[in-house]
C-alpha positions, 0 to 999 in steps of 0.5 A: 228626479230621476228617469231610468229606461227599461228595455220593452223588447228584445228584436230578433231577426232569422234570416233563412236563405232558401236555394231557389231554382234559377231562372233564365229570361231574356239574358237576366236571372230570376227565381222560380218564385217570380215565375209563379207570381207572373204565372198567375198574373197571365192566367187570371189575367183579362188579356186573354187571346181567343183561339180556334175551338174555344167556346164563347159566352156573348151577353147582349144586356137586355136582348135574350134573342142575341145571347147566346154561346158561340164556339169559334170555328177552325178559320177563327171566325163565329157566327152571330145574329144580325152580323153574320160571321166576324174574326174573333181568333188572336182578339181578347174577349173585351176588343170582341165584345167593343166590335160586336158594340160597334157593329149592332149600333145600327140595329139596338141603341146604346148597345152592351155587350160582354164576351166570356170564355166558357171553355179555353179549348184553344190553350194547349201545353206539350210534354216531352222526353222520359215520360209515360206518354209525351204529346198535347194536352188541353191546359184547362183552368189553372194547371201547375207543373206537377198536374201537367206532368201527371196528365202525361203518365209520369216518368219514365225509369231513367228520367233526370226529374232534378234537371227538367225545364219549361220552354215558354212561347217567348223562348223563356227557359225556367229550370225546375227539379222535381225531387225538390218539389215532391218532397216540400223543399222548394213548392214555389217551383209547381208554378202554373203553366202557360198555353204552348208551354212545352216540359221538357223531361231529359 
């Protein structure tokens, strides 16, 4: 007897190697592509802060007389029955609805209580330099770079759309260009924005 063997298959592999833009965080290097991952993470994340101006959804489980939607005042603190007012500005919707738990204990056995955020009026984001018009604008669900810099009028004559950066909070620095955004090359770059994201438009 003999055996012979016959190739099933041909394996081909393409390896297409797309310039990303850099990004500079912290002293090491990542992609725009990365940024949009975390982006997204943050954003949909529970870890929310609650600021001023935000309005609040509190859900007392079978208690219709203590749900109700609240709006955090100025000085970071809201008004709720039975407790008076408390500090929900710089706490996350989860450790505000475990205080309020806590603090109707001594009212309603085996409390439950859950926080959401109806409208984040708090999360800013800012653009500045060669556009339209430059200032703050409320970030309102999920707002990408080319959203953020079409609420500010778009740009200006000389803009250098090649060379504009994020600043971040955390002084994190992500360069994006426009140009290769705009005409499909590179769409990982529109990555969402954060709250006290500055653009900044040279």
């Amino acid at each position: 007897m003999t055996s012979s063997r016959r190739a099933t298959g041909v394996g081909v592999c393409l390896l297409v190697v797309l310039p990303l833009a850099m990004v500079v965080t912290g002293g090491t290097l990542a992609t725009a592509q990365d940024q949009t991952t975390q982006a997204t993470k943050t954003s949909a994340a529970p870890g929310y802060t609650i600021g001023p101006s935000d309005i609040l959804q509190i859900i007392v489980w079978k208690e219709p007389d203590l749900t109700r939607d609240v709006t955090v005042r100025f000085d970071g603190m809201i008004t709720v029955p039975l407790l008076g007012d408390l500090p929900a500005a710089g706490r996350t919707p989860s450790d505000l609805g475990d205080s309020l738990a806590q603090g109707l204990k001594q009212y309603i056995e085996l409390p439950r209580v859950t926080v959401g955020v109806i409208q984040t009026n708090s999360a800013r984001f800012y653009v500045i330099g060669q556009v339209t018009k430059s200032g703050e604008f409320l970030l309102s669900g999920h707002t990408t770079v080319l959203q953020g810099l079409a609420l500010a009028g778009g740009f200006r004559e000389f803009a250098k759309t090649d060379s504009i950066v994020i600043v971040r909070r955390d002084q994190t620095v992500i360069a994006v260009n426009y140009k290769r955004i705009a005409d499909g090359r590179d769409v990982s770059q529109n990555i969402l924005l954060l709250p006290e994201d500055t653009i900044v438009v040279p």
